[in-house]
C-alpha positions in Angstrom: 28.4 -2.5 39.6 26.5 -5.1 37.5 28.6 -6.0 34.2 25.1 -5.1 32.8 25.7 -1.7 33.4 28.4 1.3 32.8 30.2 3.6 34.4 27.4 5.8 35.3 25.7 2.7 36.7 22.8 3.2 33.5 21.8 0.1 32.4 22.7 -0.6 28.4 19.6 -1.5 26.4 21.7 -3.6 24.6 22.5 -5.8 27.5 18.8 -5.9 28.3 17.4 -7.8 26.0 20.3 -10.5 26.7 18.9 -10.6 30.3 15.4 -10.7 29.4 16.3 -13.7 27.2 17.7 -15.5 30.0 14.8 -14.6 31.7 13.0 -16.4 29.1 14.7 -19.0 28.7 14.2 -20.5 32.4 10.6 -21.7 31.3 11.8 -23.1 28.0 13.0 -26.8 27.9 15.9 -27.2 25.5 19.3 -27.9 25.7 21.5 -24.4 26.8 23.6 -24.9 23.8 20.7 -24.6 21.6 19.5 -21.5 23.5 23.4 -19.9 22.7 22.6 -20.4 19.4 19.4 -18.4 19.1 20.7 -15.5 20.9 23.9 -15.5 18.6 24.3 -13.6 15.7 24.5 -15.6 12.4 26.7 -13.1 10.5 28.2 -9.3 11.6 29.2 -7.4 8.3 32.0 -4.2 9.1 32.8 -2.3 6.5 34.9 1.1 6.0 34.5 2.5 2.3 35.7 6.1 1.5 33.7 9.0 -0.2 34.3 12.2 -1.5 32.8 15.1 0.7 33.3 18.4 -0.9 37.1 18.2 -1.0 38.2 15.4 0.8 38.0 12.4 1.4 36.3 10.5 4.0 36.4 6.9 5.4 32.8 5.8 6.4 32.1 3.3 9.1 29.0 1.2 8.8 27.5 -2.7 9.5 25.2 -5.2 8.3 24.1 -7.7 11.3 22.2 -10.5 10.2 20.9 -12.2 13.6 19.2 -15.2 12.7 18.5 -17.1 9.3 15.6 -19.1 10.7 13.8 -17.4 8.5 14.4 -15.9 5.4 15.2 -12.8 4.1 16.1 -11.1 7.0 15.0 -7.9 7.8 15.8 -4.6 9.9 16.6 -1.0 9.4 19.1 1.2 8.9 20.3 3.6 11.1 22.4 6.4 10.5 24.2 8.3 13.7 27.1 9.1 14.8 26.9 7.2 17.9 26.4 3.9 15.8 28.7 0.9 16.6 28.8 -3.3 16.3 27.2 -3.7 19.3 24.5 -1.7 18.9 23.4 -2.7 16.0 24.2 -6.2 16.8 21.6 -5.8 19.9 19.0 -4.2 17.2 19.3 -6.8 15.3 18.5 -9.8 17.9 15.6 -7.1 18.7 14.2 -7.7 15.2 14.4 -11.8 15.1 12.3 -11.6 18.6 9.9 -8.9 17.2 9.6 -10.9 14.0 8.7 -14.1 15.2 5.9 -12.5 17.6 4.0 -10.7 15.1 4.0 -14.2 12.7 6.4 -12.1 10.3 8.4 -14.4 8.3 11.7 -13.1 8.5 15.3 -13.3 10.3 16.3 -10.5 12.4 18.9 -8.0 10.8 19.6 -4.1 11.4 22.3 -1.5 9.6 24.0 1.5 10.9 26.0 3.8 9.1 28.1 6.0 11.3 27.1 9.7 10.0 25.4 12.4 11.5 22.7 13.1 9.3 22.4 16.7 10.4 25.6 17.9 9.5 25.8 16.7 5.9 23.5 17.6 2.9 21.4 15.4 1.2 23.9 15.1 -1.8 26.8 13.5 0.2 24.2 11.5 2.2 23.0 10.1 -1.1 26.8 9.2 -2.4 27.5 7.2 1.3 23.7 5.7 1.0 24.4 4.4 -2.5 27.7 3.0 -1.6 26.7 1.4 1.4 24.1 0.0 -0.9 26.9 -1.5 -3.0 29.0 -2.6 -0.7 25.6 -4.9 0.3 25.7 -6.0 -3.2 29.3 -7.0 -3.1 28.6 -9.4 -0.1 25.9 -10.9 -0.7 23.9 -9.0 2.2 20.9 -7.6 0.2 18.0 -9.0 -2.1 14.5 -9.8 -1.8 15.3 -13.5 -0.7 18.2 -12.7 1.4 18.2 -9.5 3.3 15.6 -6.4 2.9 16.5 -3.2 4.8 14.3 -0.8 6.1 14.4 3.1 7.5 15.2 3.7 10.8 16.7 6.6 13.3 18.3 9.1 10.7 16.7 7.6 8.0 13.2 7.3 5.5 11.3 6.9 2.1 14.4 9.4 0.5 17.0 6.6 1.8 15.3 3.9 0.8 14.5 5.1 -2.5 18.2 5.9 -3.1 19.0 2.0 -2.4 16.2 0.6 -4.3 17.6 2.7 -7.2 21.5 1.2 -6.8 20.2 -2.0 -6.3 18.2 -2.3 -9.6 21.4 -0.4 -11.4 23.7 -3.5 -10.2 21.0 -6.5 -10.4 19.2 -5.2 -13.7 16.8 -7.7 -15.0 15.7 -9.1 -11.3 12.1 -9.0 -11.7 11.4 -8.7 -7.6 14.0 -5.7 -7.5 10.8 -3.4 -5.9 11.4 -6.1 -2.4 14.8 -5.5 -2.0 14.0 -2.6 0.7 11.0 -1.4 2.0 9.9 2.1 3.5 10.1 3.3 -0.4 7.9 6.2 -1.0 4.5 5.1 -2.7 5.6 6.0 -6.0 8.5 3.5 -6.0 6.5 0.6 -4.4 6.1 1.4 -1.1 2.9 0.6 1.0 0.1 3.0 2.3 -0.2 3.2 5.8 3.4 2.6 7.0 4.4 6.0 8.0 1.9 5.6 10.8 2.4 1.9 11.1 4.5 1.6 14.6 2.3 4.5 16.3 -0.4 2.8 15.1 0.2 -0.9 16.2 0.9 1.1 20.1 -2.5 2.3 19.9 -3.9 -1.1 18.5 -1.8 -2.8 21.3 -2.5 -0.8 23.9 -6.6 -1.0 23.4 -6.6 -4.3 23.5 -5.2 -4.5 27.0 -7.8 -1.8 28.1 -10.8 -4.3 26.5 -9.8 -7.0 28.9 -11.7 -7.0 32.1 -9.4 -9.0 34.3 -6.6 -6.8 33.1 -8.2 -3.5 34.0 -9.9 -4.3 37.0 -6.4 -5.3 38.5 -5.6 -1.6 38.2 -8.4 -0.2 39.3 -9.2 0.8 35.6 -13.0 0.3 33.8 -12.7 -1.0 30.5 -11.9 1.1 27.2 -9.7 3.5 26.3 -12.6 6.4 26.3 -11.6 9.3 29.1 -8.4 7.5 30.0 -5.6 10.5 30.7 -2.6 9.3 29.1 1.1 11.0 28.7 3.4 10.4 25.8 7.1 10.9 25.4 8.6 12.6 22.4 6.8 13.5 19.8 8.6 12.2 16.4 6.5 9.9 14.1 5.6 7.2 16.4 5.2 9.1 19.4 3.0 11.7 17.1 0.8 9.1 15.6 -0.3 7.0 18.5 -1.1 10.1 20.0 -3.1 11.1 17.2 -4.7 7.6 17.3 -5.6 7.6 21.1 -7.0 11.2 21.0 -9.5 10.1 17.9 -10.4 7.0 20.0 -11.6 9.2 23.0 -8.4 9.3 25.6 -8.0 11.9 27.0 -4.0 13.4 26.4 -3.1 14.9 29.7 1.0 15.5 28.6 3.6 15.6 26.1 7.1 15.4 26.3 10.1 16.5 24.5 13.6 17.2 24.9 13.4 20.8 26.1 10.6 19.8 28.5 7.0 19.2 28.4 3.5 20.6 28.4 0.5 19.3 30.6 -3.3 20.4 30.5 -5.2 17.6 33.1 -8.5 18.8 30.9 -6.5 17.2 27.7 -4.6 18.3 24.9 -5.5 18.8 21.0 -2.0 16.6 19.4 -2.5 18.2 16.1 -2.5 21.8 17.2 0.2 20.8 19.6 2.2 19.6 16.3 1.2 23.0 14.7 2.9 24.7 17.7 5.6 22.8 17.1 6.2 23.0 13.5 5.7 27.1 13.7 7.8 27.5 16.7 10.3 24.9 16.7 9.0 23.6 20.2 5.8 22.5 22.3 6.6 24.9 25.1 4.2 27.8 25.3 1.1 26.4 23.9 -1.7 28.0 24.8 -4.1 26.7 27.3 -1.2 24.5 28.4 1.3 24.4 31.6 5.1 24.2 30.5 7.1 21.5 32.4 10.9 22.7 32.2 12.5 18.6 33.6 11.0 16.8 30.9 11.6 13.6 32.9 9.2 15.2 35.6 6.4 15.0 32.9 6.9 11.3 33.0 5.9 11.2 37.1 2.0 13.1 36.8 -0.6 11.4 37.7 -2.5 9.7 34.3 -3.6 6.2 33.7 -1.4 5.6 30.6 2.4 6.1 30.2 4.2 5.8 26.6 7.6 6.7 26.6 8.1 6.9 23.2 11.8 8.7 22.2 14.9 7.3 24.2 16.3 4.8 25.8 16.7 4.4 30.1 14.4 7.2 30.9 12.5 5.2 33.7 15.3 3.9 35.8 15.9 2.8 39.6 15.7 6.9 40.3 12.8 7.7 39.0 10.7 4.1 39.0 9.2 4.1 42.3 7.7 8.1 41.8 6.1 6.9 38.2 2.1 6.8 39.2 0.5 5.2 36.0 -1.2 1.9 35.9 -0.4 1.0 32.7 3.4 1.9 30.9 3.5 0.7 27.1 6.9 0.8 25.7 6.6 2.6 22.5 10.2 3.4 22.4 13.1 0.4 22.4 14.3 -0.3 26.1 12.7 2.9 28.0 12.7 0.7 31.3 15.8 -0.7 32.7 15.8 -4.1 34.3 15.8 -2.6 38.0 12.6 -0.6 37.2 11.1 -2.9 35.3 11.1 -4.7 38.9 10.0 -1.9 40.9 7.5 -1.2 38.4 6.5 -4.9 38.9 5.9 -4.8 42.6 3.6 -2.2 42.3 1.2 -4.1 40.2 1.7 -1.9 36.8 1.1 -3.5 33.6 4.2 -3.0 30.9 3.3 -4.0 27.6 6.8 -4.4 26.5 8.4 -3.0 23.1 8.8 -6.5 22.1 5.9 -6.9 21.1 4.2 -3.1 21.0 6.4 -1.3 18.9 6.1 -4.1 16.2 4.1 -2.4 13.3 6.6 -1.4 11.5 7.9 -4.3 11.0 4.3 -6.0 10.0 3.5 -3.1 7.4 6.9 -3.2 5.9 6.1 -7.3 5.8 3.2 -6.2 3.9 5.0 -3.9 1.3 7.6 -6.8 0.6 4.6 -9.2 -0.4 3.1 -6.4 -2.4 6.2 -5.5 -4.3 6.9 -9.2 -5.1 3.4 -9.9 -6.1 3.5 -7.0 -8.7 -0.6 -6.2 -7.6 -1.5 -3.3 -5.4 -3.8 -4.2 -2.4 -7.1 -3.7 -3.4 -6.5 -3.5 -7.3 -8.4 -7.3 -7.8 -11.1 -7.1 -5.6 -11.9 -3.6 -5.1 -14.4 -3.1 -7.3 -16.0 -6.4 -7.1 -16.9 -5.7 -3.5 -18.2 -2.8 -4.6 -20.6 -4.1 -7.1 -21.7 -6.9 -4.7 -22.6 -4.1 -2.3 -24.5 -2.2 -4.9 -26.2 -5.6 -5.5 -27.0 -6.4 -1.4 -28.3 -2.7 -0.8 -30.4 -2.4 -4.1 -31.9 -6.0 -2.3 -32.5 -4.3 1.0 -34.0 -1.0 -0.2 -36.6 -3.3 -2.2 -37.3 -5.4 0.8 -37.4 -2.3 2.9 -39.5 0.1 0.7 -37.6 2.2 1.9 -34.9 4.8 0.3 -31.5 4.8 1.5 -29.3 8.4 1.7 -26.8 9.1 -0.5 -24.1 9.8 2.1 -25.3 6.4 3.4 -24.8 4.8 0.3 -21.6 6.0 0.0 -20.4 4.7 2.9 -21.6 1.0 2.3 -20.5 0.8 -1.3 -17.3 1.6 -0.8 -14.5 -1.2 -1.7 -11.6 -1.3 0.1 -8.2 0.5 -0.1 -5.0 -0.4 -0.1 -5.1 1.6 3.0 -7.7 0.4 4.6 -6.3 -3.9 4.1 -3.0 -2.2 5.2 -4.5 -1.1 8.7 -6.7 -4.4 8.6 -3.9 -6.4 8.4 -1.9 -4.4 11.2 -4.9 -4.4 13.9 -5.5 -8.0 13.2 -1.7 -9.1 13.7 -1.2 -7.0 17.2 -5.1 -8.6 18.6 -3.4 -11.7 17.6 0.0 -11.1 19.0 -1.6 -9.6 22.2 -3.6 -12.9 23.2 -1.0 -15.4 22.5 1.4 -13.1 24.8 -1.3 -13.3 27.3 -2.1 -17.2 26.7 1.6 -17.7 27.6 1.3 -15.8 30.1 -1.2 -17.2 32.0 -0.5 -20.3 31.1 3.0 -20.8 32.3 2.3 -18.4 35.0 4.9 -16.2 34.0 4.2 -12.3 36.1 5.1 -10.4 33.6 4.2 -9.4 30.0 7.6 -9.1 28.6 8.7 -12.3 30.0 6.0 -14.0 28.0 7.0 -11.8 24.9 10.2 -13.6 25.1 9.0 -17.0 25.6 6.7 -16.7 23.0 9.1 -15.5 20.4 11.8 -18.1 21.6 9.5 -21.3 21.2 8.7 -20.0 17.6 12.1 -19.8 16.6 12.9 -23.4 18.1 10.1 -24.4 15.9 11.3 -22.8 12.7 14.8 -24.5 13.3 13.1 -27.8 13.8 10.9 -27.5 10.8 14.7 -27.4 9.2 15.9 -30.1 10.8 18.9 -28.0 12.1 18.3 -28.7 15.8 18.8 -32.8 16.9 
């Protein structure tokens, strides 16, 4: 058994991304030591604090990994489970610095974990462990706008977030970028439009990208476009939901869903927000109407479609299953859904893996977006809103003269209108993922590297050897 993996022989996602880095590393030129020193983390906060839960008291386990400080502030979520420990969110966190440097995002790698079940506790006692995690932060120096700026994750959202923002400005009153401390905040409180969809939203931007190169396509036996390509998604939370969403509107055609308690399959297609409907009303997609229930939800995951994107758990394509999985293209929506030893049968069948490296990084570069917004005190779109759209009442009042002709009012609408916060937001977040998707590809085909995720790595490890000898750190 490979030290890689446990006792059930299931490959760890956490050791993963260690080998994918060494992967990496054999087309970088740089001295190993400095290579140890990248994949190191910088600083691993444990803490145990106790709080008051109805009538006792309880000790609370939770961590603050910083990864990397080749940027700062650093940056990562905060998870709360039960099944949180040091090494998991140690992994997360070397997940972020890689995801980070990708995108172009400015920041160090960090990730938090508070070991609670969220389920099991109500929203007052999650609030008193939130807030004194939050000052335990303080205490240490491990949150501000410059210095470390946490974000939701598994367990955790805009209610969490708000609840540190709040401690935080109670402890450091008078700190004028207070609002950057953490993002994910609701709207309201600073927070950004356009980031609940953000990560199912950079899949979708990712994944058409890959379909509008010819080369790429044609070396699956795939025309070019997304329109009428069948596609099955894993797990249906708020990424998985989203890109769905996303892909549908764009003219795919989705064939499956997945879920815990199985899976439901039409080849003709399937409507995601009726599907979500279903699900809201009945507590499960099973039984929708017009639609084939699959009991083994991991038999969902082997249909025939053009598009895979397991998008819940960790591991669920593995040596067992890899060989049966028949799409042509797999995009990695969820952290680490391929183990090594499928990623390599997945490999030798010629399937394309756009790895969650890079895919699954538009959370990341929204949340990058609400940080600059909150410490520029100006909402997007405030400034230049309404000078674009008097310039385009100028242009069309230009062009109807010209013309002699009238233009219609719904037409009109449409080209006056100035642009939203929402609308730069989702500007922003297709034009990072194009960019990130090329210079994957460049390396790709430039170092002759076979696989996508490879080249994920090598990109993001030559930008962070750059940042460290911008600072003069490495001889």
């Amino acid at each position: 058994m490979s030290k890689n993996q446990n006792q059930t022989g299931v490959y760890s996602f956490f050791n993963c991304i260690e080998k994918n880095f060494d992967k990496a590393a054999r087309f970088i030129s740089i001295e190993k030591g400095l290579l140890e020193q990248i994949k190191a983390c910088n600083a691993v906060y444990r803490m145990h604090f106790p709080v008051k839960i109805g009538k006792e008291i309880k000790v609370i386990e939770a961590y603050r990994v910083q990864h990397s400080h080749h940027k700062l502030p650093c940056k990562g979520g905060i998870r709360y489970s039960i099944k949180v420990n040091q090494d998991e969110v140690m992994t997360l966190a070397a997940l972020m610095t890689y995801k980070c440097a990708i995108v172009d995002v400015p920041f160090g790698g960090a990730k938090g974990g508070i070991k609670v079940d969220p389920q099991t506790i109500s929203a007052e006692n999650i609030e008193k462990i939130t807030r004194r995690y939050t000052s335990e932060l303080i205490n240490k120096n491990f949150i501000g706008p410059g210095i470390d700026v946490p974000a939701p994750d598994y367990g955790s959202g805009e209610r969490e977030m708000s609840w540190i923002f709040d401690t935080f400005l109670s402890l450091r009153s008078g700190d004028v970028d207070a609002l950057a401390c953490v993002t994910g905040k609701p709207v309201s409180q600073g927070g950004v439009r356009g980031r609940k969809e953000a990560t199912g939203l950079g899949v979708f931007y990712g994944i058409r990208e890959l379909c509008h190169v010819k080369e790429d396509m044609y070396s699956v036996g795939l025309d070019v476009g997304l329109v009428g390509k069948k596609i099955i998604i894993q797990g249906l939370g708020n990424v998985g939901y989203h890109a769905a969403t996303f892909f549908h509107e764009a003219g795919a055609i989705i064939i499956a869903l997945a879920e815990r308690e199985g899976a439901i399959y039409n080849e003709k297609g399937l409507n995601v927000s009726q599907v979500f409907l279903h699900l809201k009303n009945t507590g499960s997609i099973l039984n929708f109407p017009e639609a084939k229930n699959i009991e083994n939800t991991e038999k969902a995951l082997e249909l025939e479609c053009d598009i895979l994107i397991p998008a819940a758990l960790e591991n669920v394509i593995h040596k067992n299953n890899a060989s049966r999985i028949k799409a042509k293209i797999v995009g990695e929506a969820a952290n680490g859904p391929i183990t090594p030893e499928a990623d390599e049968i997945l490999e030798k069948k010629g399937v394309i893996i756009v790895p969650d490296i890079y895919l699954n990084a538009g959370g990341v570069t929204v949340s990058y977006f609400e940080w600059l917004k909150n410490l520029s005190h100006v909402r997007y779109g405030r400034m230049e809103k309404k000078f674009s759209e008097n310039m385009n009442a100028e242009l069309l009042q230009v062009i109807e003269t010209v013309c002699k002709k009238r233009i219609s009012t719904e037409e009109k609408k449409i080209i006056l209108r100035g642009a939203r916060e929402i609308d730069l937001v989702r500007s922003g977040l297709e034009d990072t993922m194009i960019n990130g998707f090329h210079k994957i590809r460049d390396i790709k085909k430039s170092s002759k590297i076979e696989n996508m995720r490879t080249a994920a790595f090598v990109l993001a490890i030559n930008k962070i050897i750059d940042s460290y000898e911008k600072l003069g750190i490495f001889p």
